[in-house]
mmCIF file of the C-alpha atoms, coordinates in Angstrom:
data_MODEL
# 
_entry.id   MODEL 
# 
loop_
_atom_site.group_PDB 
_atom_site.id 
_atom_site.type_symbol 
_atom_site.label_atom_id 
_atom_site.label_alt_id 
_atom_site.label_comp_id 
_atom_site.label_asym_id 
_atom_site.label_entity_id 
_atom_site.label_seq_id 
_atom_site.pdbx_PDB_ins_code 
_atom_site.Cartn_x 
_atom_site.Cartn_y 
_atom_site.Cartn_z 
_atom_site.occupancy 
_atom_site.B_iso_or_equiv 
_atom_site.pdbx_formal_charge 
_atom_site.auth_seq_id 
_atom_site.auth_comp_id 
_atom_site.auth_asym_id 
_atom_site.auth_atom_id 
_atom_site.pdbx_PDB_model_num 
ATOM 1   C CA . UNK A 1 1   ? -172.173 64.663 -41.265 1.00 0.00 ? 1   UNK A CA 1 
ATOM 2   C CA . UNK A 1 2   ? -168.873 65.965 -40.935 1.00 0.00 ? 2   UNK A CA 1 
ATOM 3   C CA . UNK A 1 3   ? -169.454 64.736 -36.441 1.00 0.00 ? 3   UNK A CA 1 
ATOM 4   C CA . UNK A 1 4   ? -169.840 61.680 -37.564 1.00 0.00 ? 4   UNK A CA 1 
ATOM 5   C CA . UNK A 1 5   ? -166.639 60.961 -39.988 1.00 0.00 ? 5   UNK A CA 1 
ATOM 6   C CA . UNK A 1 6   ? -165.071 62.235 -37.394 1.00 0.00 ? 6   UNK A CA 1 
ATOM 7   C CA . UNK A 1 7   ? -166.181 59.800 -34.437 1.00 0.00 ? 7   UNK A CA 1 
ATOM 8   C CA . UNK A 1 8   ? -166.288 56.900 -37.258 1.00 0.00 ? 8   UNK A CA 1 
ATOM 9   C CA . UNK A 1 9   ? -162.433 58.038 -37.738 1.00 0.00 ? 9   UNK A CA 1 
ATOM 10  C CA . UNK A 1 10  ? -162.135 57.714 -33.592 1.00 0.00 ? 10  UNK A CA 1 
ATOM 11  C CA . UNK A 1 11  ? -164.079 54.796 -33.300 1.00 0.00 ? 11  UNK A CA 1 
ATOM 12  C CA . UNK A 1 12  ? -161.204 52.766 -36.378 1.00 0.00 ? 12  UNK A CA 1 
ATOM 13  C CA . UNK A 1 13  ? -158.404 54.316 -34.225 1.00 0.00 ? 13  UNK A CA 1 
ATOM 14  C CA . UNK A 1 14  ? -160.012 53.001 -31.140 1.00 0.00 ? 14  UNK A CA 1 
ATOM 15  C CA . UNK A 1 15  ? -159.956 49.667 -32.503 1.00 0.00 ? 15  UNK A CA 1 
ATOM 16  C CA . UNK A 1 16  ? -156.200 49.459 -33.911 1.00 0.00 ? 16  UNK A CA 1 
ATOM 17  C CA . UNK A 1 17  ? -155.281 50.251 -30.310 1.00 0.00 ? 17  UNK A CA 1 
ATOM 18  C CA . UNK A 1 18  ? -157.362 47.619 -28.564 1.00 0.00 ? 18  UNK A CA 1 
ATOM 19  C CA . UNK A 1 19  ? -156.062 45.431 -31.557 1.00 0.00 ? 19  UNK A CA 1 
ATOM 20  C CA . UNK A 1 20  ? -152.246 46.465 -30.995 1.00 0.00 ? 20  UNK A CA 1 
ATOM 21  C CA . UNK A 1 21  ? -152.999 46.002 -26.902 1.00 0.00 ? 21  UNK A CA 1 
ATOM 22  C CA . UNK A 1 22  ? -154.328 42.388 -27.892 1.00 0.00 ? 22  UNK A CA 1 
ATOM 23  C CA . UNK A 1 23  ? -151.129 41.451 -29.417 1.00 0.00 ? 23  UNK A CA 1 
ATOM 24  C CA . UNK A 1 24  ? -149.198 42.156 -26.593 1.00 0.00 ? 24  UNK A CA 1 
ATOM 25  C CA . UNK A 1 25  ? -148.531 39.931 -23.575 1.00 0.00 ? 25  UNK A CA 1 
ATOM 26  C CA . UNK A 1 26  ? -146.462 41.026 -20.835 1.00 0.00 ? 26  UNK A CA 1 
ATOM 27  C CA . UNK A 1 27  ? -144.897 39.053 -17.718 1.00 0.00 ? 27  UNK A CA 1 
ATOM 28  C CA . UNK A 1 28  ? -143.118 39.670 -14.822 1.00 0.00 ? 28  UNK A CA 1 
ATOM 29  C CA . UNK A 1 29  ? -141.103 37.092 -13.166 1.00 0.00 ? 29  UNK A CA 1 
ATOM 30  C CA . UNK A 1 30  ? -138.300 37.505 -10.021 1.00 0.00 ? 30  UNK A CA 1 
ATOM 31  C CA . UNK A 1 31  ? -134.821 35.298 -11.308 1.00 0.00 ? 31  UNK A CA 1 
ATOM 32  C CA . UNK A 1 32  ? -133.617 35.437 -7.743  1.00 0.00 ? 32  UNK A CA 1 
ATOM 33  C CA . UNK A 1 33  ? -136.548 33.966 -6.295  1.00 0.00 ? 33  UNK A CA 1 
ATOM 34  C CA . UNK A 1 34  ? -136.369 30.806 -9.088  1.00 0.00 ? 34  UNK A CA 1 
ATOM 35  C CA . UNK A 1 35  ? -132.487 30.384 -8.970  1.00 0.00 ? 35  UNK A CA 1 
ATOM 36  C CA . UNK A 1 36  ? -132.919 30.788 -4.957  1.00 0.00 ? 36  UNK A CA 1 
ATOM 37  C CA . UNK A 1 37  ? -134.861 27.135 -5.208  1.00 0.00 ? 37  UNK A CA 1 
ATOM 38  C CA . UNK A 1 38  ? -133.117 25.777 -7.899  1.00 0.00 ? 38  UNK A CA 1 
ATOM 39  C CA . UNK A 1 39  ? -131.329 22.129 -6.148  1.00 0.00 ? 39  UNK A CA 1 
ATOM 40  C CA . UNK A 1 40  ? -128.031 23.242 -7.499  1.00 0.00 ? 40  UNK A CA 1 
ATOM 41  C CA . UNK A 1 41  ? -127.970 26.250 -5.128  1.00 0.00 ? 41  UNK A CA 1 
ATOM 42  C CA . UNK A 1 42  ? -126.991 24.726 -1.875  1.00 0.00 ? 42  UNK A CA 1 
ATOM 43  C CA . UNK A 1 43  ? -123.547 23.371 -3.260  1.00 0.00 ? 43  UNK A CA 1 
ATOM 44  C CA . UNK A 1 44  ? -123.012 26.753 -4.607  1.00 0.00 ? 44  UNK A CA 1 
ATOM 45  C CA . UNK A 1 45  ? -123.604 28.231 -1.854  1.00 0.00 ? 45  UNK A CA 1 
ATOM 46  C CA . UNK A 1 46  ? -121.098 25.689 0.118   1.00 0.00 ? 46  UNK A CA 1 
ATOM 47  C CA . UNK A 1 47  ? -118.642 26.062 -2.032  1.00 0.00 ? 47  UNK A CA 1 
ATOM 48  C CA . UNK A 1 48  ? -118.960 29.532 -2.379  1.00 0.00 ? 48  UNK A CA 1 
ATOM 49  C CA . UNK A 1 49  ? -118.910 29.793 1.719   1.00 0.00 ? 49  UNK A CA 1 
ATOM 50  C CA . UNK A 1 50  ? -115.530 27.392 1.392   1.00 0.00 ? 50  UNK A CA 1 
ATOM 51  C CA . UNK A 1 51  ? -113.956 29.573 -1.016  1.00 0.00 ? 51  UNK A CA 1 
ATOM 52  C CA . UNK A 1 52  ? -114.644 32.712 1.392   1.00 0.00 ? 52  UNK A CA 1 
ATOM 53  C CA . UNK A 1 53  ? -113.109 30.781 4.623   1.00 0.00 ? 53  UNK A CA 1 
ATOM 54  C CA . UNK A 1 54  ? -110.048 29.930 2.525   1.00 0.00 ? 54  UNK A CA 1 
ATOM 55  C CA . UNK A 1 55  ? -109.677 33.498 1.956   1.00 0.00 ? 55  UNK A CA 1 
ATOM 56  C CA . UNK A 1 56  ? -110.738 34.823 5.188   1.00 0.00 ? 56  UNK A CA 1 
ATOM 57  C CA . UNK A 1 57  ? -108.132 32.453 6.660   1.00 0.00 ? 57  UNK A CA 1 
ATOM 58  C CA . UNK A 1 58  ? -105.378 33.567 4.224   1.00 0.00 ? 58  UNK A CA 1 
ATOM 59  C CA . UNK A 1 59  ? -106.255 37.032 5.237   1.00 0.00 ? 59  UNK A CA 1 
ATOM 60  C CA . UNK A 1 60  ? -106.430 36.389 8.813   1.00 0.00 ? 60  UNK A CA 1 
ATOM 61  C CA . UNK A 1 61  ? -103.057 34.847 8.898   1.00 0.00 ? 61  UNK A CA 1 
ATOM 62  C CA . UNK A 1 62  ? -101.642 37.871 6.845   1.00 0.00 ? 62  UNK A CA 1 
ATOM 63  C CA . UNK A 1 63  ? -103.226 40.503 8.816   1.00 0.00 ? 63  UNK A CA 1 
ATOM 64  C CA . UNK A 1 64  ? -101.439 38.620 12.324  1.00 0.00 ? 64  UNK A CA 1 
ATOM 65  C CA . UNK A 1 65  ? -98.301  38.669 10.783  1.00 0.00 ? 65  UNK A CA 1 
ATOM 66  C CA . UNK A 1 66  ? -98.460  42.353 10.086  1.00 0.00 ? 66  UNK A CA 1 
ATOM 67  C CA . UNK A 1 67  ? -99.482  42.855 13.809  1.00 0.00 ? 67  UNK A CA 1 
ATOM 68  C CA . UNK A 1 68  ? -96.522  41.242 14.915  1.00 0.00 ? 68  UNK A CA 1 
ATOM 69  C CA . UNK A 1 69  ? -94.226  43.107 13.140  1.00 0.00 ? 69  UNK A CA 1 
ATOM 70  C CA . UNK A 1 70  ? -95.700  46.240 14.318  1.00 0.00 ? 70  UNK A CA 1 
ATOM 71  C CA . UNK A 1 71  ? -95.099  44.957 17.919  1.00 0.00 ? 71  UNK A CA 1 
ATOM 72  C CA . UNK A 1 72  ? -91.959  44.011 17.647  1.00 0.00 ? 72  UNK A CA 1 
ATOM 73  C CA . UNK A 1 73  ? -91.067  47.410 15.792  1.00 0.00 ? 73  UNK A CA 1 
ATOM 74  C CA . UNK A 1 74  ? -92.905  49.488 18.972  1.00 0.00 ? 74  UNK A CA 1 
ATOM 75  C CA . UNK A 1 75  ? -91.074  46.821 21.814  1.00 0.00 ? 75  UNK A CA 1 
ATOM 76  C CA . UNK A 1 76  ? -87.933  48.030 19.635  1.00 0.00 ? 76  UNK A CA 1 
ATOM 77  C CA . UNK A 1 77  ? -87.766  51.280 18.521  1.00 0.00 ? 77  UNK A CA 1 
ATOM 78  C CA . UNK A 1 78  ? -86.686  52.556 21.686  1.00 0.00 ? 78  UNK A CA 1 
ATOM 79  C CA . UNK A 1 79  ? -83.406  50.930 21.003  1.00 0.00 ? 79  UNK A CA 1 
ATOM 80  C CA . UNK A 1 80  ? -83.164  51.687 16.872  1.00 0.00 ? 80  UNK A CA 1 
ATOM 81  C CA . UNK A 1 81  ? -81.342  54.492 15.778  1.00 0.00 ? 81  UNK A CA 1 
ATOM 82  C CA . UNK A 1 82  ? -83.062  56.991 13.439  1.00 0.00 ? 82  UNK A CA 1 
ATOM 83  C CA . UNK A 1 83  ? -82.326  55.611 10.357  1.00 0.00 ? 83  UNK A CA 1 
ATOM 84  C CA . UNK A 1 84  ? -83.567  51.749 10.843  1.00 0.00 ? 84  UNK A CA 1 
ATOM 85  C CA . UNK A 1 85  ? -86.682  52.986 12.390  1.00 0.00 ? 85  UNK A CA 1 
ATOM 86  C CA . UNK A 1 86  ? -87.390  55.167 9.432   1.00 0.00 ? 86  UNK A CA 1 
ATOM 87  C CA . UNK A 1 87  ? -86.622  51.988 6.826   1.00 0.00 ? 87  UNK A CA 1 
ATOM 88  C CA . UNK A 1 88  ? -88.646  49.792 9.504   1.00 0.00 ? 88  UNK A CA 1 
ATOM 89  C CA . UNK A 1 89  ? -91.616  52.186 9.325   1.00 0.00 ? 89  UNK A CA 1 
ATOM 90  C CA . UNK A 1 90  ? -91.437  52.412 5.689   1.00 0.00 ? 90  UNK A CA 1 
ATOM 91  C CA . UNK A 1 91  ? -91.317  48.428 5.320   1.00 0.00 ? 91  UNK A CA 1 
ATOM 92  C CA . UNK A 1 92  ? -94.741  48.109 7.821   1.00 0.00 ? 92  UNK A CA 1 
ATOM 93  C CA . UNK A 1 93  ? -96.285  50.955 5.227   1.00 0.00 ? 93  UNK A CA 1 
ATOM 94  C CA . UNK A 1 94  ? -95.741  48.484 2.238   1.00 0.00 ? 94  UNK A CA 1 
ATOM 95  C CA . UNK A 1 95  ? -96.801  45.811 4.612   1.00 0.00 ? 95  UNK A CA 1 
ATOM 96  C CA . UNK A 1 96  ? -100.405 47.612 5.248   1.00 0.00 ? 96  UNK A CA 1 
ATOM 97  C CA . UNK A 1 97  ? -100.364 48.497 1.643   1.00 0.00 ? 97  UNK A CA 1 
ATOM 98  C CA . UNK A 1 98  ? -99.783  44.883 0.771   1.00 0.00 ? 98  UNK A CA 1 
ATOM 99  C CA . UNK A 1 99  ? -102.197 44.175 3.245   1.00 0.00 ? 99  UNK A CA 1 
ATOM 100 C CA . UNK A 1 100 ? -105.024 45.874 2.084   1.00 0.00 ? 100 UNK A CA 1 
ATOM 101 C CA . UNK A 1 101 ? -104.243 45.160 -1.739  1.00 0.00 ? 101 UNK A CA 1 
ATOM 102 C CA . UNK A 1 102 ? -104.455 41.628 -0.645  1.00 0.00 ? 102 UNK A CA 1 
ATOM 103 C CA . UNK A 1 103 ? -108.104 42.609 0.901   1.00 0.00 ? 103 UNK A CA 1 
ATOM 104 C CA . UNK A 1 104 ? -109.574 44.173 -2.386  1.00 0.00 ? 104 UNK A CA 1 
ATOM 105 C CA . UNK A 1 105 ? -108.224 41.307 -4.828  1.00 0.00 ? 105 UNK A CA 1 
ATOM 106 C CA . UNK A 1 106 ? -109.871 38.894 -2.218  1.00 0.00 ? 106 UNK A CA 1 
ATOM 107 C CA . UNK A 1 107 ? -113.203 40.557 -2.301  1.00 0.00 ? 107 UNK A CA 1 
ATOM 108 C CA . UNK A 1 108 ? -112.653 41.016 -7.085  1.00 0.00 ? 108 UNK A CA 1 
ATOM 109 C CA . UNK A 1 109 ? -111.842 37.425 -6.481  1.00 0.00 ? 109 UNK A CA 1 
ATOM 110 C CA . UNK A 1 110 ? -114.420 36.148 -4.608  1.00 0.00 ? 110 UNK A CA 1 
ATOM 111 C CA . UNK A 1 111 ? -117.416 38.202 -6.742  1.00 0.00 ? 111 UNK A CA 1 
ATOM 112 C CA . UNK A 1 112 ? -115.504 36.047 -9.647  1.00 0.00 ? 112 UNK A CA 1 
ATOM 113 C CA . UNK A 1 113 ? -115.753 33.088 -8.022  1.00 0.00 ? 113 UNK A CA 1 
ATOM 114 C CA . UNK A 1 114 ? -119.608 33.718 -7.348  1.00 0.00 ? 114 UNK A CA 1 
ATOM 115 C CA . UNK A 1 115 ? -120.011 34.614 -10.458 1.00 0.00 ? 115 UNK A CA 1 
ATOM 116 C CA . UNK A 1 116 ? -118.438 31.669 -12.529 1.00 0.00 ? 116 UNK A CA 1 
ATOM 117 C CA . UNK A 1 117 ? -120.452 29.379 -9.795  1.00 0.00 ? 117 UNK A CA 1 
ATOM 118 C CA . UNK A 1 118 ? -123.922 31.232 -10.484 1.00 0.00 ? 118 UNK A CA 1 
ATOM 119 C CA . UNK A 1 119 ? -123.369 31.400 -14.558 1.00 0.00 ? 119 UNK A CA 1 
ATOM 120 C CA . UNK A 1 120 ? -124.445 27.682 -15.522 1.00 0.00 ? 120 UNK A CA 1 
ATOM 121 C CA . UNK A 1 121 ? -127.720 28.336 -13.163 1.00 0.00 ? 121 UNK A CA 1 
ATOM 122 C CA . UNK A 1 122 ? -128.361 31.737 -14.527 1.00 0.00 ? 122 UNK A CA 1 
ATOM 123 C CA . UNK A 1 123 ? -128.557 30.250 -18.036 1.00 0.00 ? 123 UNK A CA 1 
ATOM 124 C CA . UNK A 1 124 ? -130.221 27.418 -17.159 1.00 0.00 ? 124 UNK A CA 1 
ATOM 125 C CA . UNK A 1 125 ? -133.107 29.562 -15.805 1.00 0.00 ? 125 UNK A CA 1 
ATOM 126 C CA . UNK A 1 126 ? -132.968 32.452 -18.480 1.00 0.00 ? 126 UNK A CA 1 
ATOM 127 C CA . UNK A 1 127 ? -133.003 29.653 -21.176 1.00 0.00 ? 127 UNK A CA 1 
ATOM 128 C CA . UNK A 1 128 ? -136.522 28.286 -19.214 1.00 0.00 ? 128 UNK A CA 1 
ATOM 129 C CA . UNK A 1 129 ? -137.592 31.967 -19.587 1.00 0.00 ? 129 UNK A CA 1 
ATOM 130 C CA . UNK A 1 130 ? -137.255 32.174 -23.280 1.00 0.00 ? 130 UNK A CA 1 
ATOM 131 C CA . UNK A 1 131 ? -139.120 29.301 -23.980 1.00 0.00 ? 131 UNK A CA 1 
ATOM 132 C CA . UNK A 1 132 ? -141.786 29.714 -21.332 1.00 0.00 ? 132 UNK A CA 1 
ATOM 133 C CA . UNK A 1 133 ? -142.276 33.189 -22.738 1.00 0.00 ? 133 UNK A CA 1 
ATOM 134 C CA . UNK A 1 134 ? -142.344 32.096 -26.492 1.00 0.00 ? 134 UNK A CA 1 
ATOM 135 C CA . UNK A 1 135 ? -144.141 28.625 -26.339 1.00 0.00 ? 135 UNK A CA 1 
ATOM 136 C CA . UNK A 1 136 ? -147.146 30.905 -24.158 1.00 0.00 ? 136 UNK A CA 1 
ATOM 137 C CA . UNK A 1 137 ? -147.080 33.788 -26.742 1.00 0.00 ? 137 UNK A CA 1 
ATOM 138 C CA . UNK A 1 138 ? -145.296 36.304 -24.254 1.00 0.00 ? 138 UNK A CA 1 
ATOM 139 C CA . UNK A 1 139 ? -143.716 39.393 -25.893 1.00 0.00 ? 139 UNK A CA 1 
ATOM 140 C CA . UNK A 1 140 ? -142.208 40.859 -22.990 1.00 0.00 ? 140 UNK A CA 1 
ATOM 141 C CA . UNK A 1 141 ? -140.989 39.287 -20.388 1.00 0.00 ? 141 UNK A CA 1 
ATOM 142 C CA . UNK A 1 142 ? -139.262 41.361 -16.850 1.00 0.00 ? 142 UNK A CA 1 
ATOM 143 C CA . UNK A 1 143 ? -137.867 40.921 -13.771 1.00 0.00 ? 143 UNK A CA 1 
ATOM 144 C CA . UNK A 1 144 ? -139.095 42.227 -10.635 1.00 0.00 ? 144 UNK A CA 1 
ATOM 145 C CA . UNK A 1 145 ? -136.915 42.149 -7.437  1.00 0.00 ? 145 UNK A CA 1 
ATOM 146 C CA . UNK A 1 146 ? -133.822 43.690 -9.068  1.00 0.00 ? 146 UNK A CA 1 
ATOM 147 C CA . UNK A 1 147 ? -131.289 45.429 -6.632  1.00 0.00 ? 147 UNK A CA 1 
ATOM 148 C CA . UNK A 1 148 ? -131.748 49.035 -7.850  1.00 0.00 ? 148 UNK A CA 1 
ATOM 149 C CA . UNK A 1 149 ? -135.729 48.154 -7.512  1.00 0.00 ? 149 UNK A CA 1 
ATOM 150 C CA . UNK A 1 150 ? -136.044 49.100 -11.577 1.00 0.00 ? 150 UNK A CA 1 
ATOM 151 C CA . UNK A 1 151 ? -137.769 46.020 -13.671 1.00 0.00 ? 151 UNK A CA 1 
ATOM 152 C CA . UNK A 1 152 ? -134.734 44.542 -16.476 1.00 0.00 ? 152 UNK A CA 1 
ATOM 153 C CA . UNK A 1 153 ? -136.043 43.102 -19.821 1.00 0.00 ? 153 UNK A CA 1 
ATOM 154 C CA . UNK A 1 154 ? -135.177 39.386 -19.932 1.00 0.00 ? 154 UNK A CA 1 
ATOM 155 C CA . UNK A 1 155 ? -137.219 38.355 -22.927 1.00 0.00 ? 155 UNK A CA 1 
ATOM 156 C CA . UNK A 1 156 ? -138.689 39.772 -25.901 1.00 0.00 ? 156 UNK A CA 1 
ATOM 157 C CA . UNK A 1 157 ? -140.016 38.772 -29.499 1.00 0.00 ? 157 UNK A CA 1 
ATOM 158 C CA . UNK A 1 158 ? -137.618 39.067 -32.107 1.00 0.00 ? 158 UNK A CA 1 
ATOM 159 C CA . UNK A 1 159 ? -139.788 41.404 -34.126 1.00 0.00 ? 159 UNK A CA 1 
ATOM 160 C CA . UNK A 1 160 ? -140.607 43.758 -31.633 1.00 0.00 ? 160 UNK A CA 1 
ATOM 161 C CA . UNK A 1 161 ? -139.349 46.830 -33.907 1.00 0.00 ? 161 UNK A CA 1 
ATOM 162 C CA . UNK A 1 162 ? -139.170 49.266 -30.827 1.00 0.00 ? 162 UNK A CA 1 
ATOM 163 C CA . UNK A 1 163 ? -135.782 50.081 -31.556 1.00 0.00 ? 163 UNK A CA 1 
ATOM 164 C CA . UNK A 1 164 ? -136.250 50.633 -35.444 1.00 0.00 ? 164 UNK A CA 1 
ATOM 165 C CA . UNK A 1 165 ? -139.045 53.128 -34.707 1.00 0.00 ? 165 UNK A CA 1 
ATOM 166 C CA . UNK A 1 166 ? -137.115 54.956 -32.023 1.00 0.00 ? 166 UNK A CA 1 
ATOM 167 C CA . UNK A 1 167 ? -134.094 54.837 -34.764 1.00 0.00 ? 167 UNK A CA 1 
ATOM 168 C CA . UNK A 1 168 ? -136.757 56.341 -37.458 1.00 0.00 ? 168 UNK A CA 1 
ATOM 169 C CA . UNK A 1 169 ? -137.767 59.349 -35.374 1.00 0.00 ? 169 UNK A CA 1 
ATOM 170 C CA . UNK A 1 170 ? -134.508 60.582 -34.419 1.00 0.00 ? 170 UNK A CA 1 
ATOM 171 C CA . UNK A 1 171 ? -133.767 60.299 -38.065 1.00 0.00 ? 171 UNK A CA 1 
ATOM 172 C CA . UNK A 1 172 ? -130.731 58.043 -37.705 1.00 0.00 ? 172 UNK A CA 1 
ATOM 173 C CA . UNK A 1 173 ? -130.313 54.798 -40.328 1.00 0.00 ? 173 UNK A CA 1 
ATOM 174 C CA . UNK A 1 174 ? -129.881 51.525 -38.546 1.00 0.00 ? 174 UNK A CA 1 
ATOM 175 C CA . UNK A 1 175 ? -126.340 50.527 -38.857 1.00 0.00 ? 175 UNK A CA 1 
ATOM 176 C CA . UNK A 1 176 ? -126.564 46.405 -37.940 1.00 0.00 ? 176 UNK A CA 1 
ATOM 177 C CA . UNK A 1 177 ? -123.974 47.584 -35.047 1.00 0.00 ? 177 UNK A CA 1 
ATOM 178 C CA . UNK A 1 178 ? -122.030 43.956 -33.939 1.00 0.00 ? 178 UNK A CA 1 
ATOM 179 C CA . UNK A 1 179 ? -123.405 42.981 -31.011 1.00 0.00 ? 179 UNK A CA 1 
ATOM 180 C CA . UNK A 1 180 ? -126.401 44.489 -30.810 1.00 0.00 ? 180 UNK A CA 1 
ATOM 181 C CA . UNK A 1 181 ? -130.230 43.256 -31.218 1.00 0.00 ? 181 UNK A CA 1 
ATOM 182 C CA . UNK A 1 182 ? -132.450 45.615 -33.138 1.00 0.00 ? 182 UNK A CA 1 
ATOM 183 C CA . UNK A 1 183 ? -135.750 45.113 -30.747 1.00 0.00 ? 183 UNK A CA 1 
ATOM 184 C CA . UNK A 1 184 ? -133.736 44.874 -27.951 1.00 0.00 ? 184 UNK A CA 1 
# 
């Protein structure tokens, strides 16, 4: 008697988990394959290969200039006196420093410029996400292909009360933080 309230009990458990795994529909998608063969790629990528000559150009030209004055200080400094080659040296330092601040706002400047060139596309697709996800019933919704090789959440139901649970365990009330999705 008591065996079989016991594998009766099982048996009701058994089902709310195949019922709970029912409700759940998972996808995977990879948002660099889809933006890769979305039209408006191939003018971003020209301009985005125009915007990197203009500043590979800018820093060519800067870099030669720096060159010659380092020439002309080494065909000179044989004739300087002590004192003007120390100033000159120090003027070539803040040259090279320029130089390679210069290189690092080029390189910030051009992952902006990618950046505000990708954005429109990026919504665009994560917008045909959502509702792919929600008018085929999808709860969750990742992306495969991601640089560090770990899947990233794009899409989940808004009731998915993950978080709430998680925030019930540990014991800690659920403050409505701005900016923040409970679920998420």
């Amino acid at each position: 008697m008591k065996a079989r309230i016991i594998l009766s009990a099982f048996a009701m458990l058994c089902v709310g988990f195949v019922a709970s795994a029912q409700e759940m529909k998972v996808g995977y998608t990879n948002v660099q394959y889809i933006m890769s063969l979305m039209p408006e790629m191939e003018q971003i990528d020209a301009d985005i290969q125009d915007y990197s000559n203009q500043l590979g150009q800018q820093m060519q030209t800067k870099s030669q200039d720096f060159q010659r004055q380092v020439q002309t200080f080494q065909q000179s400094a044989e004739t300087m006196t002590e004192d003007a080659m120390n100033q000159k040296r120090q003027e070539l330092a803040k040259l090279e420093q320029d130089l390679q601040k210069f290189r690092e706002d080029a390189q910030t400047s051009y992952q902006r410029k990618l950046q505000e060139l990708l954005e429109p596309v990026q919504e665009k697709v994560f917008n045909a996400i959502n509702s792919v996800a929600a008018e085929n019933n999808y709860t969750h919704v990742f992306s495969e292909g991601t640089e560090n090789g770990s899947p990233i959440l794009l899409y989940t139901k808004d009731d998915d009360p993950f978080t709430e649970l998680v925030l019930e365990k540990l014991g800690i009330e659920d403050t409505g933080a701005e900016g923040v999705t409970p679920g998420q």
